[in-house]
N, C-alpha and C positions, 0 to 999 in steps of 0.2 A: 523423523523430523530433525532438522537442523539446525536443534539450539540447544546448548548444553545444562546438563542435569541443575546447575548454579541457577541458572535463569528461571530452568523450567518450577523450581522449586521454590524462588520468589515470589513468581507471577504467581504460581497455585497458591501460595500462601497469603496473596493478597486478596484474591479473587474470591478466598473461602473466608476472610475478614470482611469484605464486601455486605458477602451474603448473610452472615452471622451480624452485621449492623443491620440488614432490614435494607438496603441502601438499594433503590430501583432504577438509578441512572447514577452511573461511578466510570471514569475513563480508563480505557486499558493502555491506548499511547497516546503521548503527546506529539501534536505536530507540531514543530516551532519551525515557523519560518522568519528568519529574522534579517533576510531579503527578497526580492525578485529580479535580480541582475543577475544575468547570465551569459556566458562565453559560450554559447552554442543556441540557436533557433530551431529548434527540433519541430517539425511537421504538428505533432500532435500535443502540442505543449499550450494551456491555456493561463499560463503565470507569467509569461514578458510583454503581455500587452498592453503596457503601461508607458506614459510619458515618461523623461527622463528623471524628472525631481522624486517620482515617485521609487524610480527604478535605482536611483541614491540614495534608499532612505535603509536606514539600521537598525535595528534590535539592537539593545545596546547589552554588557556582559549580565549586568543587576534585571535588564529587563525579562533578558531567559532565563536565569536562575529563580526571579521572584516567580515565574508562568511555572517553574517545575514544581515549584513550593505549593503554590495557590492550586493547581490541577493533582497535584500525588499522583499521579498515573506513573507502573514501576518502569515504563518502556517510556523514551523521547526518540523521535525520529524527526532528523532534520534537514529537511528539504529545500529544496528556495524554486529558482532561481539554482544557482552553484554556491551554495553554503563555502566554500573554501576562496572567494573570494572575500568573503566578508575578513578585516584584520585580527578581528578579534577571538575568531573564531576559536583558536585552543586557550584559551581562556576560558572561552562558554564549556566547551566538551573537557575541560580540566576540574572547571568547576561541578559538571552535573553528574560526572562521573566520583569526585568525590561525597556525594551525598547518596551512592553507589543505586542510579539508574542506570539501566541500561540503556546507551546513547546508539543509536544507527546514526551514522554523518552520514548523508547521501552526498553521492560527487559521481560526476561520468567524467570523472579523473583525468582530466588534463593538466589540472595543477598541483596534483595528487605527491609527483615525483620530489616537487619543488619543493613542497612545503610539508612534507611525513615526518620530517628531523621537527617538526614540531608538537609531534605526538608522542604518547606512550603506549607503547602496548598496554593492553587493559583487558580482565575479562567482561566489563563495562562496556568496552569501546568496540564498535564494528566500523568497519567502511563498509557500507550498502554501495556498490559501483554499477552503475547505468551500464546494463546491456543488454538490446532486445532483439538478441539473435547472433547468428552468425554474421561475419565480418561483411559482405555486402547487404544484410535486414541491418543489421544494426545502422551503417554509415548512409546509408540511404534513411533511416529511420531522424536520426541526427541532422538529415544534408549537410554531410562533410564528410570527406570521405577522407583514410587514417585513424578514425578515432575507436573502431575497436581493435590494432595494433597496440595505440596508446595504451585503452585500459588493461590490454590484457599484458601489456609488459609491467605494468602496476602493481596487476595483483600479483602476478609473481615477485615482485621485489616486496610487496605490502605481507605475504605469506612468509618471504624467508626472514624477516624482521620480528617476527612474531604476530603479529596481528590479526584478529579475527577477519574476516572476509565474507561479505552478501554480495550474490548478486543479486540487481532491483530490476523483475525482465518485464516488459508492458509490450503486451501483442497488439497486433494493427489488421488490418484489411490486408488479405493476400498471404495470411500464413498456413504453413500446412501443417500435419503432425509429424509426418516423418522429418520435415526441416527443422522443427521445437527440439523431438527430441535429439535429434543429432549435436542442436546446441545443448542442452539440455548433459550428452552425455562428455560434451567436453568441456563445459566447466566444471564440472564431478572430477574428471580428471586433472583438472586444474589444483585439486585440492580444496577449494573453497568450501566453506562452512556448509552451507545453506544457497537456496535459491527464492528466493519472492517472485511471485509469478500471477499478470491478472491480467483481465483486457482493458486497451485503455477505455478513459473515460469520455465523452462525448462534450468536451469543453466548447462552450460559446463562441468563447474566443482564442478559440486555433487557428491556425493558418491555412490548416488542410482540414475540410471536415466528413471526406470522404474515407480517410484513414481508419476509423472507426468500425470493430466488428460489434455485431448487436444480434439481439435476442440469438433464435435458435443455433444460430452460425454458432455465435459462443461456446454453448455447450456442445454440437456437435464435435470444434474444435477440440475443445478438452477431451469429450472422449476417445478420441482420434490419438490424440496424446497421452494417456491414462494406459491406453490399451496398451502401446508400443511398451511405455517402461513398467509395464506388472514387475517384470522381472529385472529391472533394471537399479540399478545403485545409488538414483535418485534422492536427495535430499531437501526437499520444500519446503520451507518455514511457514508451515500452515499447519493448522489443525484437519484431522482426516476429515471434517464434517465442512470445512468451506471448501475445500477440496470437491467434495461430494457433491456440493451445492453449485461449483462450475462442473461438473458433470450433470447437472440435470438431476439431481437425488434429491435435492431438498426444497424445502418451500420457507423463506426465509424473506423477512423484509428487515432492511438495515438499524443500527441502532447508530445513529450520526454521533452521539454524544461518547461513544464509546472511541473517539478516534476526534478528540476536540483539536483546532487549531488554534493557536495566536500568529498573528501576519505584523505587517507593517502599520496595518489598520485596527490592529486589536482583534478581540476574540471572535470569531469569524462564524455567520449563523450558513446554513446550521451544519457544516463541515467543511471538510478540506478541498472539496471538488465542486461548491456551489458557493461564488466570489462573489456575487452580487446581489445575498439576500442581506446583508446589513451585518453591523460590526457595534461591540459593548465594551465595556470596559474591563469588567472579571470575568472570570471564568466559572463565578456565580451565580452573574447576572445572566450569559449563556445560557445556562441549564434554567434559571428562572421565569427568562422572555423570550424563548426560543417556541416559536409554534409548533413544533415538535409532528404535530397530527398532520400540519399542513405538507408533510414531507416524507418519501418512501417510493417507490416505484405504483405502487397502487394511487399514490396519492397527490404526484406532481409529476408533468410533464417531461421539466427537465430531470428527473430521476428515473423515468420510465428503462431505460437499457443501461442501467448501472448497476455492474456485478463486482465493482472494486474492493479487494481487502478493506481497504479504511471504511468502507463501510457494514462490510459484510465477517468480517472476521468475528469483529465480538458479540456477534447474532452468534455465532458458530459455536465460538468458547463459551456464551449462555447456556447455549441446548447443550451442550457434551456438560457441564454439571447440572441442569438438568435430568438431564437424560446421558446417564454416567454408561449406561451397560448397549444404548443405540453407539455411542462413540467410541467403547470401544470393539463391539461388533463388525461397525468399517474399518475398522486398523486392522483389525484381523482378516478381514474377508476380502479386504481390497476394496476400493470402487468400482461400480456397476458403470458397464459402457457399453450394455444393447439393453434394446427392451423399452419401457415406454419411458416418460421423464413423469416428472410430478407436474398435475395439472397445473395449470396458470389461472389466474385470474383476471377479468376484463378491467382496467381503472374506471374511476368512478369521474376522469376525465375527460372519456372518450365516450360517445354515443353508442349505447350498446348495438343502436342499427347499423353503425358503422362502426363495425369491429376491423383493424387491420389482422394483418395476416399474424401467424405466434412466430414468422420470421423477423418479424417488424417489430417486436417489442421484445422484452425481459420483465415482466411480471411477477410477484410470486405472492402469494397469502402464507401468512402463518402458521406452520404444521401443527 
């Protein structure tokens, strides 16, 4: 895993205060998005489709520091849009880094070069940098082509400066495993921390809605990819059990509240990847009027083929304390990539006389 003992010993110590409160819904990151303007149109992006006034509008410095207060969650990850357009932006990551969370700024680093003299190295502080693949997946992924030159002359100048380094990689339709891991083994070489790795999400409002790999594809994909680096030097910022769970190992339905957002719109129901089920004002009130049942792969359409970390990661870190000695039996043994996967289940959305094919969906029931 590729995130350091500091971190890992936070989180654990939070997550085991959690548990010791009795506490049955508690967030693990915060997503603060505290715009949606962006310098690039990326194919499979469902956050720029917004009129202008909206695509101007700010998170102001007090607005994300009060969200980090009010949510406690010890991870913030901050997305938009290009979070490093916004002005104020080291200001917010000066400020949440002093109340010593740990902040991911996500950036697909184009203004990355310009504005770094405005940060400090931090063990707090990561740059997560958008790349999802090698230089022609990635810039065809973006349409623009050059921008993973840019990033990658980035992170080397963001590396010899001192600073932690993610990459935030999201696969699409048309990837293979030998092409994964080959990107896979040159950012390893790059140096970089970690790797974050998922498929993307099936946004409404993308531009391209073909782009998207779904049910069995997925996992086939993973294990395709798993098998190649057994042996490889790999370092995934994920727990071995959602790892496991894109290979087809686990049976897992997402915990939305574990990965809460605040947007431009306020606290966002009921996660990061569904824009248009309504917006509250705390992060409270979130957890308190959030239909919670109404949402899940089994349970909503639009969640039917969503295997994303932000929803699936803190299902994962539940069951491994949970189930302390299954988590770390996969660390040990590796992940499984032949053999059967874990059944599915039909949703209770779909006519069971008309079942689609299990290529057609991502389902999973509760282990």
């Amino acid at each position: 895993m590729g995130v350091p003992l500091r971190q890992q010993l936070a989180v654990g110590s939070y997550l085991i205060k959690q548990k010791m409160k009795g506490v049955k819904k508690y967030p693990l990151v915060l997503m603060l998005e505290p715009l949606y303007r962006c310098n690039l149109a990326c194919a499979g992006c469902g956050k720029i489709d917004h009129p202008d006034e909206i695509l101007d509008k700010r998170l102001s410095v007090k607005e994300c520091l009060d969200a980090v207060d009010e949510c406690g969650a010890p991870m913030v990850s901050i997305p938009g849009g290009e979070p490093l357009i916004h002005k104020e932006m080291p200001q917010i990551v000066e400020g949440i880094v002093a109340k010593k969370k740990f902040v991911y700024l996500c950036t697909n680093a184009l203004l990355l070069k310009k504005k770094i003299k405005d940060y400090t190295p931090s063990p707090y502080l990561t740059f997560s940098i958008h790349l999802d693949g090698n230089k022609k997946r990635h810039d065809n992924s973006v349409c623009q082509d050059g921008v993973f030159d840019i990033a990658v002359d980035v992170i080397k100048l963001a590396l010899s400066k001192g600073f932690r380094v993610n990459i935030n990689c999201t696969l699409f339709q048309g990837e293979n495993a030998q092409e994964v891991a080959e990107f896979l083994d040159y950012v390893t070489e790059l140096g970089v921390e970690g790797v974050t790795i998922a498929p993307g999400f099936s946004y409404e409002h993308a531009p391209k809605q073909d782009v998207f790999i779904k049910g069995k594809d997925v996992k086939d994909l993973f294990r395709g990819i798993f098998s190649i680096g057994k042996n490889r030097k790999w370092k995934l910022n994920h727990s071995s059990l959602y790892l496991d769970f894109l290979a087809g190992n686990q049976a897992y339905e997402c915990t939305p509240w574990g990965n809460p957002t605040l947007s431009v719109f306020g606290w966002q129901k009921p996660c990061y990847l569904l824009a248009d089920e309504g917006y509250v004002d705390s992060f409270q009130e979130l957890l308190d009027t959030t239909p919670w049942e109404k949402y899940g792969s089994v349970h909503n359409p639009k969640c039917a083929n969503c295997m994303a970390h932000c929803g699936y990661e803190a299902t994962a870190v539940e069951d491994m304390l949970a189930n302390p000695i299954k988590g770390m039996m996969v660390s040990l043994k590796g992940l499984k990539t032949t053999g059967d996967m874990v059944e599915i289940a039909t949703p209770d959305f779909i006519d069971s006389e008309k079942k689609p094919a299990l290529s057609d969906i991502a389902v999973k029931v509760e282990g």
